[in-house]
Structure formats: structure tokens, C-alpha cells
PAZAPA-4460 file (N, C-alpha, C; in steps of 0.05 Angstrom, whole numbers, plus 32768, in hexadecimal, padded with zeros to 4 digits):
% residues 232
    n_x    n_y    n_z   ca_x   ca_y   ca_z    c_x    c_y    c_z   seq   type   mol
   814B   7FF4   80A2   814D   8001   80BC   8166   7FF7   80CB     1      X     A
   816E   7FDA   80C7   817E   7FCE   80D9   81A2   7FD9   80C8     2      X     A
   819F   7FD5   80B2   81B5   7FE9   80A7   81B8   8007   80AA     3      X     A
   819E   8012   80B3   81AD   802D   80B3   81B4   8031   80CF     4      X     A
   81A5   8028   80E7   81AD   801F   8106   81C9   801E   8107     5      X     A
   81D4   800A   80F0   81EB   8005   80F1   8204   8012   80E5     6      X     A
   81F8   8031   80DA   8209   803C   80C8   8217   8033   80B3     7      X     A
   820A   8029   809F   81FE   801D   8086   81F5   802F   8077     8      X     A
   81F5   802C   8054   81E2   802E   8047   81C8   8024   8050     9      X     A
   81B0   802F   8051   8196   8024   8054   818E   8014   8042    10      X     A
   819B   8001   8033   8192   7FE8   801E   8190   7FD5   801F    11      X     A
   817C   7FC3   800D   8173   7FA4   8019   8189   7F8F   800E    12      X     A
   8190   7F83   801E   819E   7F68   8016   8199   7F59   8001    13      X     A
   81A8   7F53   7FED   81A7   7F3F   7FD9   8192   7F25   7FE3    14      X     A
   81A5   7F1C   7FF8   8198   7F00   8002   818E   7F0C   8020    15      X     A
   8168   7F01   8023   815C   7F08   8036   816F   7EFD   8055    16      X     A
   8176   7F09   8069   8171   7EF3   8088   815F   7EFD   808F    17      X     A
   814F   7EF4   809C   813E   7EF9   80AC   814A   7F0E   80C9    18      X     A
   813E   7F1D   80D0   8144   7F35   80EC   8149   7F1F   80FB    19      X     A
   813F   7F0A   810A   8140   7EFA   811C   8157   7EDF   8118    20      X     A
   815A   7EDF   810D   8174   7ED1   8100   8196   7EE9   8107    21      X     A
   8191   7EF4   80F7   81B0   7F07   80FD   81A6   7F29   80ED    22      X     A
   819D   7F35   8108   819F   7F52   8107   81AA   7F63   8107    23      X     A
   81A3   7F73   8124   81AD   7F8A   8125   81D3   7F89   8134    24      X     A
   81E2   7F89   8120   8201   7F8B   8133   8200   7F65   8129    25      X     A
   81F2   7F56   811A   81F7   7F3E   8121   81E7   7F29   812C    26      X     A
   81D6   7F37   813D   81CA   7F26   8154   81A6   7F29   814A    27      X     A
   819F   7F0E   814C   8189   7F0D   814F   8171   7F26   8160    28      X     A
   815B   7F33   814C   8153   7F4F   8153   8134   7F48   8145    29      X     A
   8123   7F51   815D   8104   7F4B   8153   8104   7F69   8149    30      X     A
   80F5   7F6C   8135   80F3   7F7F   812B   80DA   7F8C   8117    31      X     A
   80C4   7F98   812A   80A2   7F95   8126   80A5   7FB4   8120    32      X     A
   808A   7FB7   8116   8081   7FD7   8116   806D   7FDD   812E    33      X     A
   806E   7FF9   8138   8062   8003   8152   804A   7FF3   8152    34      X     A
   8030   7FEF   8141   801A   7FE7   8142   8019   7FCC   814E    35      X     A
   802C   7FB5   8140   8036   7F9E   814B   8030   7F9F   8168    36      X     A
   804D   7FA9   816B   805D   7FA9   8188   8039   7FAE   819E    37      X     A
   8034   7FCA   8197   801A   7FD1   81AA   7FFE   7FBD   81AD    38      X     A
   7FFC   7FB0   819B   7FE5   7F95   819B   7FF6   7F7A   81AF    39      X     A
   8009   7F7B   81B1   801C   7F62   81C7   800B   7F66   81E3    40      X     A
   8011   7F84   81E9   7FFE   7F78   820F   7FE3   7F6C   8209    41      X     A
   7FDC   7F77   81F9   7FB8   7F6E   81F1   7FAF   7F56   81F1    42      X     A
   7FBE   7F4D   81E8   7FCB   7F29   81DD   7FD4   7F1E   81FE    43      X     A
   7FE7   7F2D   8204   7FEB   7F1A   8215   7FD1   7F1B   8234    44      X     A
   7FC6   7F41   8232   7FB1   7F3D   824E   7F9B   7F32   824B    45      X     A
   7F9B   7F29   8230   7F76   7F21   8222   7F82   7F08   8218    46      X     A
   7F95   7EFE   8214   7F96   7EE4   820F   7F94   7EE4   81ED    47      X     A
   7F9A   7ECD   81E6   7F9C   7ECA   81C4   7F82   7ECA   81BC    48      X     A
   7F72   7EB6   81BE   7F55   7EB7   81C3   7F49   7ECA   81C0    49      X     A
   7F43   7EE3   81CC   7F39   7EFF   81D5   7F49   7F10   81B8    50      X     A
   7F62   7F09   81B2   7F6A   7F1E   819A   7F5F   7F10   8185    51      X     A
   7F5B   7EF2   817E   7F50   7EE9   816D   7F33   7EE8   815F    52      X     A
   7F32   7EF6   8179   7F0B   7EF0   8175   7F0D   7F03   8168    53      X     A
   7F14   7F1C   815C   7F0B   7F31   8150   7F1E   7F29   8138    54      X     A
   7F0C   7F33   8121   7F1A   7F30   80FF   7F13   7F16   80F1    55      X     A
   7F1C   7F19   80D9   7F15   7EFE   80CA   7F23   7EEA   80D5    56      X     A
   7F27   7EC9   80C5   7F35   7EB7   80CD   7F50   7EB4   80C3    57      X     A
   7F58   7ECC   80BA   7F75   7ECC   80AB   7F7F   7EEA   80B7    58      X     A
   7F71   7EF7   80BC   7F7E   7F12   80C2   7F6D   7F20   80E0    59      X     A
   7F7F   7F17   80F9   7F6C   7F1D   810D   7F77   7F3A   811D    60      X     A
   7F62   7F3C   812A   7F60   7F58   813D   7F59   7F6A   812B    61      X     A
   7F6C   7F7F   8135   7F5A   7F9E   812A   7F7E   7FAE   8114    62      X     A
   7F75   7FBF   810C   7F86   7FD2   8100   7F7B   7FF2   80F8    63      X     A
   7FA0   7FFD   80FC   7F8B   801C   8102   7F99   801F   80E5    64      X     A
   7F82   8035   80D8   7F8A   8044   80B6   7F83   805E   80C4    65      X     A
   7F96   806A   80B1   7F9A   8087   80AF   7F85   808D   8098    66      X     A
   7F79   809A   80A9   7F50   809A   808B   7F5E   80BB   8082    67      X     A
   7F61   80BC   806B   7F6A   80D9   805C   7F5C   80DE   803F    68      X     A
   7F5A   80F5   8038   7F54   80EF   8022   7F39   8101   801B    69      X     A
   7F26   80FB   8009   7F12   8104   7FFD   7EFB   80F2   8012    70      X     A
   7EFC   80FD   802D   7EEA   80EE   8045   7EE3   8101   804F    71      X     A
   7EC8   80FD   805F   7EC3   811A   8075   7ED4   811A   8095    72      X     A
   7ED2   80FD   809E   7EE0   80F9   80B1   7EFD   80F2   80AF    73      X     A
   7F13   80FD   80B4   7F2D   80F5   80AA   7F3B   80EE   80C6    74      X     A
   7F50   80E0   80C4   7F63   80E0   80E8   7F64   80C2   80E9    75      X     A
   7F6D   80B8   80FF   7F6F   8096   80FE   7F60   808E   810D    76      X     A
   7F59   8077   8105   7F41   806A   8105   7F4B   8042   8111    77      X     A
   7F39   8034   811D   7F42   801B   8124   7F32   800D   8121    78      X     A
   7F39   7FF4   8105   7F1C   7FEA   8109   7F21   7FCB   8110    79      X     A
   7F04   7FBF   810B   7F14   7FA0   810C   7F14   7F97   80F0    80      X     A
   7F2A   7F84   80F0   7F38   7F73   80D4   7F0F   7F66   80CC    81      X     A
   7F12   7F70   80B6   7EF6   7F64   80A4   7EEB   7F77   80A2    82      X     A
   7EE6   7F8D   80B0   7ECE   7FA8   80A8   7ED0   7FA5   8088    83      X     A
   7EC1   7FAF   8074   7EC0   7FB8   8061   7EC4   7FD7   8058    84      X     A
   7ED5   7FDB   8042   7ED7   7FF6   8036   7EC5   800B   8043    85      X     A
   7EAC   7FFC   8030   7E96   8010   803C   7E8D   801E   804D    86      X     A
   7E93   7FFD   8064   7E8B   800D   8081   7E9D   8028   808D    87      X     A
   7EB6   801F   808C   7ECF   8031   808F   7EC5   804A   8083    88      X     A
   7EC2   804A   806A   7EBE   8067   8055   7E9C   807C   806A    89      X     A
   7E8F   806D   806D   7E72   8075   806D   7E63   8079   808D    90      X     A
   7E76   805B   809B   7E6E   8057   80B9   7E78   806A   80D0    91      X     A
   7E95   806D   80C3   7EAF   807E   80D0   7EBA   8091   80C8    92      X     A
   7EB1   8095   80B0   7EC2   80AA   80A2   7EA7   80B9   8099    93      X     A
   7E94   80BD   809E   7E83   80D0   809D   7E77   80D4   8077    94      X     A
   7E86   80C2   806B   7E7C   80C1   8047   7E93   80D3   8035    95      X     A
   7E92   80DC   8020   7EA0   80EA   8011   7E92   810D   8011    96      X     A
   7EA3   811D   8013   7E96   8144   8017   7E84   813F   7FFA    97      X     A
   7E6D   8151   7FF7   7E69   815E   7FEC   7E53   814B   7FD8    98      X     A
   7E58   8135   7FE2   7E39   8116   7FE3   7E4D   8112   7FC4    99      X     A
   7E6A   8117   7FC1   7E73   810A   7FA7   7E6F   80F3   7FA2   100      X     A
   7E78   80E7   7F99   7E7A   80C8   7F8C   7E92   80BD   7F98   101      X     A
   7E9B   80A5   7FA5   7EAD   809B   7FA8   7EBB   8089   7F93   102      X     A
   7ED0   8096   7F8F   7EDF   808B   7F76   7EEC   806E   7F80   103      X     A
   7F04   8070   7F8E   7F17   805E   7F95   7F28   8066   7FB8   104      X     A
   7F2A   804D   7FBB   7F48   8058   7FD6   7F64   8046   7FD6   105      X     A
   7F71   8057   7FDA   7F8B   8049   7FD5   7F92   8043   7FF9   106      X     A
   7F9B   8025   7FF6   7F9E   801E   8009   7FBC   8011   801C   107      X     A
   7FC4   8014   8025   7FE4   8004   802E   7FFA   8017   8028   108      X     A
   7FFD   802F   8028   800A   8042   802A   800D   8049   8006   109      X     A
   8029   8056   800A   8031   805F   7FE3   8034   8045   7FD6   110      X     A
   8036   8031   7FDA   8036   8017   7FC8   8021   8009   7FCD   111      X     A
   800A   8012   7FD2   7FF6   7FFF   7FDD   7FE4   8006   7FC0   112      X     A
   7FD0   7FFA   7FB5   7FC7   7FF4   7F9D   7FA7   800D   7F9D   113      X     A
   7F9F   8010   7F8D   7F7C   8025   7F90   7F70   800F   7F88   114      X     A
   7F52   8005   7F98   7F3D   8001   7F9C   7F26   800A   7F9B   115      X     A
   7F1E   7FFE   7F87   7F02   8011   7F73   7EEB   8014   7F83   116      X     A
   7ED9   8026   7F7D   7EC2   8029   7F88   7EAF   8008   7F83   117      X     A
   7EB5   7FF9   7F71   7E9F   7FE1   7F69   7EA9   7FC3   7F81   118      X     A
   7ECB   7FD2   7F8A   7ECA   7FC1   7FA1   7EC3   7FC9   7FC1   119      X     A
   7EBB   7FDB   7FBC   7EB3   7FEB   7FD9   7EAB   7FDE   7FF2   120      X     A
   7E98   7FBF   7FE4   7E97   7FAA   8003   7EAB   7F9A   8001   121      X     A
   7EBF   7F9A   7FF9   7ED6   7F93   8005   7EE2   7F8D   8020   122      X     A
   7EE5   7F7B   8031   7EE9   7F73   8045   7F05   7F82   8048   123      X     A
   7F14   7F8F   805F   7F28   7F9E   805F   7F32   7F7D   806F   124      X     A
   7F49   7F6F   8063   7F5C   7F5D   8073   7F71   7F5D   8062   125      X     A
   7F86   7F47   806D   7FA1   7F4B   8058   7F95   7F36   803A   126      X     A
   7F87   7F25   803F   7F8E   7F1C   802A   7F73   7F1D   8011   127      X     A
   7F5D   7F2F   801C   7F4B   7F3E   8008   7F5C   7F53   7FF4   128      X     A
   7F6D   7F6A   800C   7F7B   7F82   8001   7F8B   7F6F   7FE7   129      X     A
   7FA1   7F5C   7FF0   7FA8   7F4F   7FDC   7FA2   7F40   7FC3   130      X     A
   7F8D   7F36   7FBD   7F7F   7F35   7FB1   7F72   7F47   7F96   131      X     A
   7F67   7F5F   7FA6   7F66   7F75   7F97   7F7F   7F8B   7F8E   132      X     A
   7F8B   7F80   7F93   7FAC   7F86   7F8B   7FBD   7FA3   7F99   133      X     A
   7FB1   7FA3   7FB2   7FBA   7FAF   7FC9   7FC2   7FA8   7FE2   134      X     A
   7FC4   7FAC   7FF8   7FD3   7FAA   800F   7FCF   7FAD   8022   135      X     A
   7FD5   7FA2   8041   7FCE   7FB9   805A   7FDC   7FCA   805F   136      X     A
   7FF6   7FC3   8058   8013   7FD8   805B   8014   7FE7   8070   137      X     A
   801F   7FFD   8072   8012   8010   8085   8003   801A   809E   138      X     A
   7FE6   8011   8084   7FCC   801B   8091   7FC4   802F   8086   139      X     A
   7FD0   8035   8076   7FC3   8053   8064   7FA6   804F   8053   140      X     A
   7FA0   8065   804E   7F88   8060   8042   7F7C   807A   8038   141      X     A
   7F7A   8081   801E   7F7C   8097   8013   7F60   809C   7FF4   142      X     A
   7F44   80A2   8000   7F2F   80A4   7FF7   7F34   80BC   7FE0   143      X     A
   7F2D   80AC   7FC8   7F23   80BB   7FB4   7F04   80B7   7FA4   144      X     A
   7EFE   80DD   7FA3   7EE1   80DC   7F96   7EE9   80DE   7F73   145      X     A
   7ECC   80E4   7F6D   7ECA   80DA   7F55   7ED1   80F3   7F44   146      X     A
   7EDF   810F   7F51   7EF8   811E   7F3E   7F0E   8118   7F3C   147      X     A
   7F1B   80FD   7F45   7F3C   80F6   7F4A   7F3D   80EC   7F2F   148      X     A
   7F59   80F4   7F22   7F5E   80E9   7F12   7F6D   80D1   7F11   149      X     A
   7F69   80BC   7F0D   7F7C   80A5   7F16   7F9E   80A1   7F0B   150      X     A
   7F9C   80AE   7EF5   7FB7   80A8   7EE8   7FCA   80BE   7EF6   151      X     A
   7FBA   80DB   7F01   7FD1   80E3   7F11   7FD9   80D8   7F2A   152      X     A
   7FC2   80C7   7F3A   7FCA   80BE   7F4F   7FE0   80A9   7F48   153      X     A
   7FDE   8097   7F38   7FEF   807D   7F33   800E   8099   7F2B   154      X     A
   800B   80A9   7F1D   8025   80BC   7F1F   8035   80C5   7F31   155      X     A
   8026   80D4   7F45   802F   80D4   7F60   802B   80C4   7F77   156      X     A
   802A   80A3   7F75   8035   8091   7F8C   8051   8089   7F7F   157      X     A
   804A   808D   7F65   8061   8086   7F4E   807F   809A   7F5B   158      X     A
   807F   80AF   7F52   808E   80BE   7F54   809A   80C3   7F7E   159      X     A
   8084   80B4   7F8D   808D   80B8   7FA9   809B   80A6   7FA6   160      X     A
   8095   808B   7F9C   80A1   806F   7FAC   80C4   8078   7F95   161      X     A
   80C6   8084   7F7E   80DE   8084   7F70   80EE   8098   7F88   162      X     A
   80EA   80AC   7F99   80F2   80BE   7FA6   8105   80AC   7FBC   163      X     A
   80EF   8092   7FC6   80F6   808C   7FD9   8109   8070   7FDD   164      X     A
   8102   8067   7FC5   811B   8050   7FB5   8134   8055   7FBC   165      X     A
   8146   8044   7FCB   8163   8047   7FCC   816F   8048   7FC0   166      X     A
   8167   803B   7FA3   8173   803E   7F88   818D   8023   7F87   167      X     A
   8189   8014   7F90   819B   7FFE   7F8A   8192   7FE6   7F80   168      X     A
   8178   7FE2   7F79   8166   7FD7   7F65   8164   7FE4   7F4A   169      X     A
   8178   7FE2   7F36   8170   7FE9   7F1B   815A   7FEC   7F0B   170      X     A
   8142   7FD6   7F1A   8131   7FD2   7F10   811B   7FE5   7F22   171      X     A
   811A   7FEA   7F2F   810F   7FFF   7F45   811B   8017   7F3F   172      X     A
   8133   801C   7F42   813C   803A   7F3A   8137   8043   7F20   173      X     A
   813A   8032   7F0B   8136   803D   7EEB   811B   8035   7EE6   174      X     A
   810A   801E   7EF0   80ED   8020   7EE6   80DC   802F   7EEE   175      X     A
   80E3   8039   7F0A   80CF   804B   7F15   80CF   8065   7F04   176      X     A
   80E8   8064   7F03   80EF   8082   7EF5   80DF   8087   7ECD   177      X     A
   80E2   8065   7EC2   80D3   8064   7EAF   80B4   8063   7EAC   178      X     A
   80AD   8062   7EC8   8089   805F   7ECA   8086   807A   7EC8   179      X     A
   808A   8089   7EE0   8092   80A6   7EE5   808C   80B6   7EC7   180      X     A
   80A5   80B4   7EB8   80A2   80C4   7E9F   8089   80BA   7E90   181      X     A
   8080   80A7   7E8B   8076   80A1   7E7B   804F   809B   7E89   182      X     A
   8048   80A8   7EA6   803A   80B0   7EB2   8039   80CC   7EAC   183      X     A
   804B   80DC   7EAA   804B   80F7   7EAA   8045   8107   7E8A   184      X     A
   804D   80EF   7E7C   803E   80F1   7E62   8023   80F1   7E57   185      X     A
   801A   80D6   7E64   7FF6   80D6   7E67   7FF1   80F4   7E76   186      X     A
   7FF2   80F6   7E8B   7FE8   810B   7E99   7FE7   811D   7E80   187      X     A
   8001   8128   7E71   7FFF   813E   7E5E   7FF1   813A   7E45   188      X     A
   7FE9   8122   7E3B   7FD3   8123   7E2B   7FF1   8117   7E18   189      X     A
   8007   810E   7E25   801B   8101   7E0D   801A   80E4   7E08   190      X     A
   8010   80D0   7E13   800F   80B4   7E17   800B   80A9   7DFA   191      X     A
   8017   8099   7DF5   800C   8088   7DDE   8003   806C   7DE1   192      X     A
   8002   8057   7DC5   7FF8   8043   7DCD   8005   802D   7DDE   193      X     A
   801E   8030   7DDB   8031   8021   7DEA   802C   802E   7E08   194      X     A
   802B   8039   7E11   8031   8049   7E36   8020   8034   7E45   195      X     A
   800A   8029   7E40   8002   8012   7E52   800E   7FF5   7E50   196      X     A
   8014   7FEF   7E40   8026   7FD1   7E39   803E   7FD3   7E44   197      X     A
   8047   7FE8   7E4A   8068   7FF1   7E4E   805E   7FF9   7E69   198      X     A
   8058   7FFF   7E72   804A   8009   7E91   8040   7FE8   7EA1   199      X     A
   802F   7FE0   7E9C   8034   7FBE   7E9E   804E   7FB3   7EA1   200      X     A
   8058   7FAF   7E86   806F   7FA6   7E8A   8088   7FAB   7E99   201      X     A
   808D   7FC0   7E9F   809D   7FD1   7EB1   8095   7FC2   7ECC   202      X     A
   807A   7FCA   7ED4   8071   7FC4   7EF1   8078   7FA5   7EFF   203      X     A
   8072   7F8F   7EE4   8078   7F6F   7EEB   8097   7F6E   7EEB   204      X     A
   80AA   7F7F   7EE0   80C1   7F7D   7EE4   80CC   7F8C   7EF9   205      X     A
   80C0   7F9F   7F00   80CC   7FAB   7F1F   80C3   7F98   7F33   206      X     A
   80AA   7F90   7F3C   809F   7F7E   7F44   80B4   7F6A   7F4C   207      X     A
   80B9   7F5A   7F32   80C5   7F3F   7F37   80E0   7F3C   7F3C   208      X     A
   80F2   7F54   7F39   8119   7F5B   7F33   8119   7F74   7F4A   209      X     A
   8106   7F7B   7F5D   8110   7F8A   7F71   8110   7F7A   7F8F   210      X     A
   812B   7F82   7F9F   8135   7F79   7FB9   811D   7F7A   7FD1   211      X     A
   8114   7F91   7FD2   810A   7F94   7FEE   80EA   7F9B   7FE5   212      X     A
   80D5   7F9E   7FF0   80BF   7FA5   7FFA   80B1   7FC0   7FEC   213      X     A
   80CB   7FCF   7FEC   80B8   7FE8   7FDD   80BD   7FDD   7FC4   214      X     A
   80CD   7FD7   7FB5   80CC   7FD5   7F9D   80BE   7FC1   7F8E   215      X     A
   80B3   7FAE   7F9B   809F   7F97   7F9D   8085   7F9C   7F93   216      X     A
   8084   7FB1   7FA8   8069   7FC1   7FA8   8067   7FDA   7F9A   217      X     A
   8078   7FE7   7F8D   8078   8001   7F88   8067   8004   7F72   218      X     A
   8063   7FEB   7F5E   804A   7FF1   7F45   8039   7FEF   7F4A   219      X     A
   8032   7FDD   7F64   8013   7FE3   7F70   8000   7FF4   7F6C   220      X     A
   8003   800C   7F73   7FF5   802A   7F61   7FEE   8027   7F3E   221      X     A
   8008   8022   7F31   8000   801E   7F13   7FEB   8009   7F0E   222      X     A
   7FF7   7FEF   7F17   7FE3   7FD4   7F10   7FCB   7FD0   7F1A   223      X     A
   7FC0   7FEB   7F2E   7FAB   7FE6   7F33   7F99   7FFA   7F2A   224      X     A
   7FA3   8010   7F22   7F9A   801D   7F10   7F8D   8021   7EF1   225      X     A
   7FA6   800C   7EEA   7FA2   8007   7ECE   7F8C   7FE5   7ED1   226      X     A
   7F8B   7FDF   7EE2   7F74   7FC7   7EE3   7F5C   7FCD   7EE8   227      X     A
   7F57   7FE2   7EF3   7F3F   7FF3   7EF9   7F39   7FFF   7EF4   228      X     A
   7F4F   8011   7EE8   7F45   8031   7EDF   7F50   8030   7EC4   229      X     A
   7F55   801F   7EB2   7F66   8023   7E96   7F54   802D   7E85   230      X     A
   7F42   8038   7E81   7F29   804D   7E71   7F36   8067   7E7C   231      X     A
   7F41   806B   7E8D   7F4F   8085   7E8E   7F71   808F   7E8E   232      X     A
***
């Protein structure tokens, strides 16, 4: 953001500074997302105390998700840090149409990981989501029943997050692009025995040899798919 402000390529730095260190033009620049910023009066008219009391002991107050998906109630939603899946899916979101089966929800936007139906009481905080090899990211949250096919979903977060890659990570620009094809193969009934070992392996190497955040996260979708859902 602070590179393209600056009429820049929009790309991440080799070596991290921190925003508050040397930003925007140079100068030291706090630099939060809207949700952030809007929880500060709260904090400051209710005191630390009063924001703390709500949420677990690692992840406090509330967060709003964008509830989408295979839900009856859809639109944003605010809950507090610890609700469970469930409640979210069933309390507020009115259950899945048509009394389906709840498959999975993908959570923390296009790099945020799918979360099976067997974890459904799942505590929603940052470091449950992580755990189960997803995210808060975002706030997204994207319910699937029990007609989703999983390997096309892991295809198309696949194919968004390659769209949206700056492409100055080799390892992000050409692996995404090698999950991609070789996603689009399964889908067609072309996969062989190698496409999951090589799909793995791809993912721990984008993972570990990419600069910034999306690319960190961008196998998220695969690795949680294929940990959950690898029978399909």
C-alpha cells in the first residue's frame, strides 16, 4: 500500500521495516485496517478492561465476518472472539438451505485455509483458526454444504490468489501457477499419482521462499484441503 501511495511498484521489500520505523515518504506511519482503527474509541471510552472482558485470553473483543456462502442468513455479522463455528453457522446464520449437510467453511479471506464439518465446535480466535491451518485474515467466511466439491474450491482460491500475486516471488508466481495446472487436472479426471506429493511440496516451498503475506498464505486452501479432504 505504502509503495503504491508512493508511486511505486506495489511490491514487498526483500528486507522487512516495519511501517512505524520508516514509511510513508520515509517517515514513520501507523498503518491498521478500518476494523482496527474503529475498535480505538471503544478502548479508549470503555477503557482496556471493558474491551478485554469480551473474547478469549489471547484474542479479545469482537470481530465482524462477512457470513457468505451455502447459509440461510448471509451479510456481516459481529461476534465475540471465542463463539464457536457452530454457533455462528446455526445461531446467526439461520443453518445451511435446504436442511443440507454442512461440509466445510473457508475462513480468513482467499488464503485463509477450509474447516471441516468434524471441527465445527471450534472456538473462532486467532490462534484456534491457526491451528487448524487457517486464519482470521479478513474476516471472510465462506460456508460449504455437503455438494461442494473441495478440490474445485482449493482450485479457485488457487487460481484468485495467482491473479493477484505481483509476481516478483518466483516461487509465488511459478508455483501458484504449477498448483493451478495441476488442480485443473484433478478436476478433469487427469491427476495422477504424483499430483498430491507435488501439490504438498509446491505449497511448503511457496510457503517458506515467498516475501509478503499473500504468498505465505496462498497454499492455505490446498493444505487444508488435502488434510481434510484427501479421499477426494
Amino acid at each position: 500500500l505504502i509503495q503504491s501511495i508512493e508511486g511505486k511498484v506495489g511490491e514487498p521489500r526483500a528486507k522487512h521495516i516495519h511501517a512505524t520505523d520508516r514509511g510513508l515518504w520515509g517517515y514513520p506511519t501507523v498503518l491498521n485496517n478500518v476494523e482496527t482503527w474503529a475498535n480505538i474509541p471503544l478502548i479508549i471510552n470503555d477503557g482496556a478492561k471493558g474491551y478485554a472482558s469480551i473474547g478469549t485470553e489471547n484474542s479479545k473483543g469482537t470481530k465482524i465476518f462477512s457470513l457468505v456462502g451455502k447459509i440461510n442468513n448471509t451479510g456481516l455479522v459481529e461476534v465475540p472472539m471465542g463463539m464457536t463455528i457452530k454457533e455462528i453457522l446455526f445461531d446467526i446464520g439461520g443453518g445451511i438451505p435446504n436442511d443440507k449437510k454442512f461440509k466445510a467453511i473457508q475462513t480468513g479471506g482467499p488464503s485463509g485455509g477450509c474447516i471441516p464439518n468434524s471441527l465445527i465446535d471450534l472456538p473462532i480466535d486467532f490462534d484456534e483458526l491457526k491451528k487448524a491451518g487457517s486464519m482470521m485474515g479478513s474476516g471472510g467466511m465462506i460456508v460449504m454444504d455437503e455438494d461442494t466439491c473441495m478440490v474445485d474450491v482449493a482450485r479457485y482460491f488457487v487460481e484468485f490468489n495467482l491473479d493477484e500475486s505481483c509476481g516478483k516471488c518466483s516461487s509465488c508466481r511459478e508455483g501458484n501457477a504449477r498448483m493451478l495446472e495441476i488442480l485443473e487436472d484433478i478436476c478433469a479426471g487427469k491427476g495422477d499419482k504424483n499430483s498430491i506429493p507435488l501439490l504438498e511440496e509446491l505449497s511448503e516451498y511457496i510457503k517458506e521462499t515467498s516475501l509478503c503475506g499473500l504468498g505465505t498464505t496462498a497454499p492455505n486452501p490446498v493444505l487444508t484441503t488435502l488434510k481434510y479432504f484427501k479421499d477426494e
